[in-house]
C-alpha positions as CSV (number, residue, x, y, z in Angstrom):
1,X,0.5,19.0,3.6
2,X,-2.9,18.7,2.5
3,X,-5.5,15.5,2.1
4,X,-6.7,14.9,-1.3
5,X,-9.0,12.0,-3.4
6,X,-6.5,10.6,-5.9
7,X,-7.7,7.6,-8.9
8,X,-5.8,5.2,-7.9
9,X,-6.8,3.4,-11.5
10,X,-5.2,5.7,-13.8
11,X,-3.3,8.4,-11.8
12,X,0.8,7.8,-12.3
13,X,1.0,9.4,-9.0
14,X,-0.6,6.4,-7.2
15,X,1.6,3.5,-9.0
16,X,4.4,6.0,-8.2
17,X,3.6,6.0,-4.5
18,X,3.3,2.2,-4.9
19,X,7.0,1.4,-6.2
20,X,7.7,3.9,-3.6
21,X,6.4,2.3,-0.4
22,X,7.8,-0.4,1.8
23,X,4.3,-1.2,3.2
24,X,3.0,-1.4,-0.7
25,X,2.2,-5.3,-1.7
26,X,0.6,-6.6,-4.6
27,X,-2.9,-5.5,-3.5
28,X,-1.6,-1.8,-4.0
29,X,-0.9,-2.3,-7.3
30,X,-2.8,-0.1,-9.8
31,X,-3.3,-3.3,-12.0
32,X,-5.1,-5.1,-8.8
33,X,-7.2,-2.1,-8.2
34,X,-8.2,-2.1,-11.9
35,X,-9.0,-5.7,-11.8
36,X,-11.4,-5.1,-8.6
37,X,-13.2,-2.6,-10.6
38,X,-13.8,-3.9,-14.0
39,X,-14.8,-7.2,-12.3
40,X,-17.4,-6.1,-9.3
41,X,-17.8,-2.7,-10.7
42,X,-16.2,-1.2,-7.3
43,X,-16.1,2.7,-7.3
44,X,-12.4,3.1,-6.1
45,X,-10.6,6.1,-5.2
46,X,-7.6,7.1,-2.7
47,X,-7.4,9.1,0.0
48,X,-3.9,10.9,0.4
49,X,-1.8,12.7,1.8
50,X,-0.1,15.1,-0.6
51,X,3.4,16.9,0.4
52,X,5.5,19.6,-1.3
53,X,4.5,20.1,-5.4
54,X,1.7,17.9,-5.1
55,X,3.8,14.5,-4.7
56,X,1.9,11.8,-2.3
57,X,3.5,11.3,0.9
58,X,1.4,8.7,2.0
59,X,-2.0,7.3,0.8
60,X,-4.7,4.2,1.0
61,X,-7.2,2.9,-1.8
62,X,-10.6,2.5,-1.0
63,X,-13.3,0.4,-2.8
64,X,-16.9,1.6,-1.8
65,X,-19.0,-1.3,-1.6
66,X,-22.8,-0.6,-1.9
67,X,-24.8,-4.2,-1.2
68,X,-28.4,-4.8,0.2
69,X,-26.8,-8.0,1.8
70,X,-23.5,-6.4,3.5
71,X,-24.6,-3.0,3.7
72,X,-22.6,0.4,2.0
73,X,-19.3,0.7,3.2
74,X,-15.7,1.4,2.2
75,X,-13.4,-1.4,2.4
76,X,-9.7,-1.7,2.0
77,X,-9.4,-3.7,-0.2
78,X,-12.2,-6.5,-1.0
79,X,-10.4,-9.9,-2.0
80,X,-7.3,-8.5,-0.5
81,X,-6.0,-10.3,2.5
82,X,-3.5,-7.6,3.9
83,X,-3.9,-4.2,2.6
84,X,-3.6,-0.8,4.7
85,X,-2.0,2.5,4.3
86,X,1.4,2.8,2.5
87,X,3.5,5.9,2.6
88,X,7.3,6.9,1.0
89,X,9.4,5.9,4.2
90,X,9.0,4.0,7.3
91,X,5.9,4.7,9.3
92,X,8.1,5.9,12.3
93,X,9.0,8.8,9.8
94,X,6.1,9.6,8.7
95,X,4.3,9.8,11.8
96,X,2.3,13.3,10.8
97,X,1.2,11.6,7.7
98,X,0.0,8.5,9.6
99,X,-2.1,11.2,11.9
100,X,-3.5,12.8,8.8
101,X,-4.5,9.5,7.3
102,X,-6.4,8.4,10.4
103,X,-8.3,11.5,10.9
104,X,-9.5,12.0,7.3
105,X,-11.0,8.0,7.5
106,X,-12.9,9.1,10.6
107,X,-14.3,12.6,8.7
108,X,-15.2,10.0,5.2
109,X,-17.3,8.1,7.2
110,X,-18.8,10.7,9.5
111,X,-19.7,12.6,6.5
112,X,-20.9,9.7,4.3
113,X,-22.4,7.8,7.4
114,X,-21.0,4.2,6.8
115,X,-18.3,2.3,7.6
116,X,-15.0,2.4,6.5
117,X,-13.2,-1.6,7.1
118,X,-8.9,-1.7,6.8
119,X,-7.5,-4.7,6.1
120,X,-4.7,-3.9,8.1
121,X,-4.3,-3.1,12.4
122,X,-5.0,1.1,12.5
123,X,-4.4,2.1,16.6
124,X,-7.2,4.6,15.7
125,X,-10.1,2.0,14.8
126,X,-11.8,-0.5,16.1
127,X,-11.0,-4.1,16.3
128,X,-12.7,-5.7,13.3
129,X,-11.9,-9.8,11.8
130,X,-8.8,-11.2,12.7
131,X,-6.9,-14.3,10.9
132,X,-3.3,-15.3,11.3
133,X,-0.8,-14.7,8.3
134,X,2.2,-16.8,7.5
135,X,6.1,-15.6,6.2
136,X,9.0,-18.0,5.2
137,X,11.8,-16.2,4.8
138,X,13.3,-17.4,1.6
139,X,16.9,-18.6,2.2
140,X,19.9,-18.0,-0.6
141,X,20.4,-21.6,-0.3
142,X,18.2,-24.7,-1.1
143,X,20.2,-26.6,1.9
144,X,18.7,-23.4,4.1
145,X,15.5,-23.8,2.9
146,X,15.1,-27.4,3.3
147,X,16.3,-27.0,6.9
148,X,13.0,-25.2,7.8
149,X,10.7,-28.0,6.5
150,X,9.1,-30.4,9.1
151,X,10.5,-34.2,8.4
152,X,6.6,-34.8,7.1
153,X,6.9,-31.9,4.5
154,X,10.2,-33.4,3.4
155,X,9.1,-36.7,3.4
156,X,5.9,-35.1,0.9
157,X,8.1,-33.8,-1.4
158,X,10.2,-36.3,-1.7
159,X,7.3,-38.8,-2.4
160,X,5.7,-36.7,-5.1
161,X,8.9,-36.4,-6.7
162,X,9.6,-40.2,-6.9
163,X,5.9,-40.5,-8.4
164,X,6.9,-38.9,-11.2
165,X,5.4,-35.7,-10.6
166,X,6.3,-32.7,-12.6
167,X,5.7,-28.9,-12.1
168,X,5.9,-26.1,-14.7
169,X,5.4,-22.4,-14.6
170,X,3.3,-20.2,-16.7
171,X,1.3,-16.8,-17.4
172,X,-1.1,-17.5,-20.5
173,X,-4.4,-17.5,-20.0
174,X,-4.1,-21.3,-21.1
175,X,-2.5,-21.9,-17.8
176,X,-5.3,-20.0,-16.4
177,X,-7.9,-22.0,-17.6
178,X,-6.3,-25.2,-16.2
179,X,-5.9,-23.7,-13.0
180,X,-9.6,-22.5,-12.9
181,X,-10.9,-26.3,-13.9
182,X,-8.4,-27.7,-11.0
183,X,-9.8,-24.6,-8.6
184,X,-13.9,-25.7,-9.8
185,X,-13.3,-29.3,-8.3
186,X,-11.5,-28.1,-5.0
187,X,-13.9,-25.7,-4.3
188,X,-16.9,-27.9,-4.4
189,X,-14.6,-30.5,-2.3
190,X,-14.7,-28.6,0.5
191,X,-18.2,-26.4,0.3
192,X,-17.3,-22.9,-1.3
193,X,-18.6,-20.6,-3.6
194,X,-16.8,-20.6,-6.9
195,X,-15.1,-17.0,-7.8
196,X,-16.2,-16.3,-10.9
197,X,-14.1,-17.4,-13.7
198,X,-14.0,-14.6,-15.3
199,X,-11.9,-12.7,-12.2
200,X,-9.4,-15.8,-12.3
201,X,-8.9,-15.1,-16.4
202,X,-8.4,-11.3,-15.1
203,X,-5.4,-12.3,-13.6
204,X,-3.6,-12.6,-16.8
205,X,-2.9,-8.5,-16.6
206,X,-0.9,-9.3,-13.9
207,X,0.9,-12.4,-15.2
208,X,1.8,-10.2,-18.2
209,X,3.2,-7.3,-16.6
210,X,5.6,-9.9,-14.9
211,X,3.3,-9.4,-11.2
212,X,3.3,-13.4,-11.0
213,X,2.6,-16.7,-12.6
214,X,0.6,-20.0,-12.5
215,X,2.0,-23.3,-11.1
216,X,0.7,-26.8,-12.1
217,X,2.1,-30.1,-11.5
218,X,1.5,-32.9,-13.9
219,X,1.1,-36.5,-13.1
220,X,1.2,-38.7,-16.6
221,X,0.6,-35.6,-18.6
222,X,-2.5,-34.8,-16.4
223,X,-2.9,-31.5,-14.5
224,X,-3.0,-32.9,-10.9
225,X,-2.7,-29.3,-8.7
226,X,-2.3,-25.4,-9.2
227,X,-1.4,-22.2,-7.8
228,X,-1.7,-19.0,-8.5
229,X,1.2,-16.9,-6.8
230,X,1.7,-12.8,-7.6
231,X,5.0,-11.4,-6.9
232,X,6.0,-7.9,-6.1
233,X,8.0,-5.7,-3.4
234,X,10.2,-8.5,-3.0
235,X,7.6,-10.6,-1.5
236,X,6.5,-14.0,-3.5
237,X,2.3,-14.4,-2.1
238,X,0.8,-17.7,-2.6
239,X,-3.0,-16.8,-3.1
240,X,-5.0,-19.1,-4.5
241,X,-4.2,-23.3,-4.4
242,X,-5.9,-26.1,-5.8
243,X,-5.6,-29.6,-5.6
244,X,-7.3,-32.8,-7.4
245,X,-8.2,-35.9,-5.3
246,X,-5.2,-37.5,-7.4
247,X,-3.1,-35.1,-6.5
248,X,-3.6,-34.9,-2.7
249,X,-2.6,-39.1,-3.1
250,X,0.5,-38.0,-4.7
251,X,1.3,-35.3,-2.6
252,X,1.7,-33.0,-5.7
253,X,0.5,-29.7,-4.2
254,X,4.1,-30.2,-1.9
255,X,6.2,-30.5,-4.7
256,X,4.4,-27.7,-6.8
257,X,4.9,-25.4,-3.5
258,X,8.6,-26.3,-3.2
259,X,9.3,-25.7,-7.0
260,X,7.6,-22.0,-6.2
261,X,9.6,-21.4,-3.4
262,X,13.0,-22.2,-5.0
263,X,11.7,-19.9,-8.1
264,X,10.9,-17.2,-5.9
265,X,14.7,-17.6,-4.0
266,X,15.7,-17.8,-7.2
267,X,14.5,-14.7,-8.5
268,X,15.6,-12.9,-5.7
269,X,12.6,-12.6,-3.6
270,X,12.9,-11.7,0.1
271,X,9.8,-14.0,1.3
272,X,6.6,-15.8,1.0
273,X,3.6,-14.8,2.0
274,X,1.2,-17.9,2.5
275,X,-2.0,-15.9,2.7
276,X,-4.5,-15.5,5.9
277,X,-5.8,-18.4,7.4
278,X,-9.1,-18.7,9.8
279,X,-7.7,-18.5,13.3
280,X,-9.7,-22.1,13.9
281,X,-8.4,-24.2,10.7
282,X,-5.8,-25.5,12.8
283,X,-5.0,-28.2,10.0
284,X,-4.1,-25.1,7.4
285,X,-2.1,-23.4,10.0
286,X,0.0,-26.2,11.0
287,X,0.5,-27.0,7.2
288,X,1.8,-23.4,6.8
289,X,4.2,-23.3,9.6
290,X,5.9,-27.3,8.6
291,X,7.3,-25.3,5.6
292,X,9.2,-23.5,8.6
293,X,6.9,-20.2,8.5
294,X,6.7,-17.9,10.8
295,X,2.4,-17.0,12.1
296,X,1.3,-13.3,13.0
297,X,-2.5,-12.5,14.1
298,X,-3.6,-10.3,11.0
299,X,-6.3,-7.8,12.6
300,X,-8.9,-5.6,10.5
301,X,-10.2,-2.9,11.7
302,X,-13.4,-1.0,11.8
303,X,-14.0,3.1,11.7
304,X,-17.0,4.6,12.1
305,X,-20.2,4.8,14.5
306,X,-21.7,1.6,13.0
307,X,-18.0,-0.1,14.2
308,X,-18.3,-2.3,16.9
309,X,-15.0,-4.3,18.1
310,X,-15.2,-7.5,17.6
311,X,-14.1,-9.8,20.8
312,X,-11.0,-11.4,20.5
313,X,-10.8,-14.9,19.0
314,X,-14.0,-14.0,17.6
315,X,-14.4,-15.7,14.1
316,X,-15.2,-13.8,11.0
317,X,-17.9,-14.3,8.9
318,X,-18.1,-17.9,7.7
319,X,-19.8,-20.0,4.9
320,X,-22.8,-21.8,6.7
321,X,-22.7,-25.4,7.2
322,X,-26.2,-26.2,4.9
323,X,-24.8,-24.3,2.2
324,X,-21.3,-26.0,2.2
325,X,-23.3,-29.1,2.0
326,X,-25.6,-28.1,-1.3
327,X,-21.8,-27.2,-2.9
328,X,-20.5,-30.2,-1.8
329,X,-23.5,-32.3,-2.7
330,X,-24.4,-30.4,-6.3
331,X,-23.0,-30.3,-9.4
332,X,-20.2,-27.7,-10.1
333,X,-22.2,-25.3,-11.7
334,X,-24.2,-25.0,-8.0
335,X,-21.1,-23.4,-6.5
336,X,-19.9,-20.9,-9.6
337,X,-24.0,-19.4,-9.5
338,X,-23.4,-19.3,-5.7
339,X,-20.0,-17.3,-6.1
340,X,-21.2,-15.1,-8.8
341,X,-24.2,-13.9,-6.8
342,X,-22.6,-13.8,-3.5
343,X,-18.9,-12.6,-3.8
344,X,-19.0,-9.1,-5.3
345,X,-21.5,-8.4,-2.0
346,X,-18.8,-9.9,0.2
347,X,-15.8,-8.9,-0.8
């Protein structure tokens, strides 16, 4: 077994490993990968471990990030929330490969001297960011399902329902465009840069090679809340939400999440993956686990000599109060130059 550079963009080999994998999720994708680089420019490659013939064996995609603000680095993978090697078999079988893998990340960023950053725990790195992820296991029954949820969360649903409060599912870009209006508003609610909208109308790749959709819920024929949700590997990942002040009245954003859940059960769709939440938002994580989820730290981690561990419970990087407050306090457009200056750095 050798160690090779494969492009992961165009490469059938990579999107072969990918279908291949049981670690693979949507952020392996070839199709995510190409939207990273045609939106933020991102060189990407992967580095792989190639068996027998030249098949892959086991691989991981790297995005080299080159920013005055953030420094050069490799990451894996920017605007990805879990994302870490993926190989043909369990990684108990495929132990050599593992080893292989690990070593070659130390050698990339001995020899290039920067960083390499995994979104994903490596024993061979350094303890970078940590979050908490959430997993519902999706039931085969709605009765199941519904057993999970809190007596708040049903009592949500049920009140958005009796409002009158529609959800419908969608992939054109139309739907999109709602989504991105819905995702302007909440953004500036709470104080965040504004992704660009051109990476949101991106998504539409996905949402036409059947990788997810968009959910909205109507109130009175008005859009009221969104999600965007991408689907593959049998896992349904909710992974971007927004909600309008009339919405959150209405509880809408619980009824659009329910509708998305029995969809994805429907479809048959092993689980849902809520995302990473900040190990402090305490108020996100306890929404998360009333749909009966189950929370697991998520740990990055760090290689190379400019590495440090981070202490546990440390938080990650965060927006800084006075510039929440200019979003918050400015018109909309404040928050999309914000984003579009900021995020590509960032990642």
């Amino acid at each position: 077994m050798v160690v090779a550079l494969v492009d992961p963009l165009y490469d059938p080999s990579w999107q072969e490993l990918a279908l291949a994998s049981p670690q693979a999720n949507i952020f392996h994708h070839a199709a995510w990968l190409r939207l990273l680089h045609e939106q933020y420019r991102y060189e990407i490659v992967a580095l792989c471990v190639l068996g027998p013939r030249g098949r892959l064996r086991a691989g991981i995609p790297l995005a080299r990030v080159c920013s005055l603000l953030t420094g050069r680095r490799y990451v894996c993978l920017p605007f990805s929330d879990r994302c870490g090697p993926i190989g043909v078999g369990a990684w108990e079988e495929l132990g050599a490969e593992h080893e292989m893998l690990q070593a070659a990340l130390w050698q990339l960023a001995a020899r290039e001297r920067l960083r390499v950053e995994v979104r994903d725990r490596m024993p061979c790195a350094a303890v970078g960011e940590q979050f908490v992820g959430h997993r519902l296991a999706l039931a085969p029954s709605e009765a199941e399902l519904r057993r999970g949820l809190t007596k708040g969360t049903r009592a949500a649903i049920g009140r958005a329902r009796r409002e009158g409060v529609s959800v419908s599912f969608g992939r054109r870009p139309e739907d999109l465009a709602t989504f991105f209006e819905l995702h302007l508003a909440t953004r500036r609610r709470l104080g965040l840069p504004t992704q660009p909208r051109s990476f949101i109308m991106r998504f539409a790749e996905l949402l036409r090679a059947d990788l997810g959709f968009v959910a909205l819920a109507h109130h009175r024929g008005a859009p009221v809340a969104g999600g965007v949700f991408f689907q593959f590997n049998g896992t349904l990942l909710y992974k971007y939400g927004a909600t309008s002040a009339a919405g959150r009245a209405l509880c809408a954003n619980h009824a659009l999440l329910m509708s998305a859940i029995e969809a994805g059960r429907d479809a048959g769709l092993r689980e849902l993956d809520f995302g990473r939440s900040e190990l402090a938002d305490r108020g996100l994580r306890s929404f998360k686990r009333s749909w009966g989820a189950e929370e697991h730290l998520l740990a990055y981690s760090r290689i190379g000599a400019r590495a440090p561990s981070l202490k546990a419970g440390e938080p990650p990087r965060a927006v800084p109060r006075p510039l929440r407050r200019l979003i918050s306090h400015s018109p909309p457009l404040t928050g999309r130059v914000i984003g579009a200056a900021l995020y590509r750095h960032t990642g």
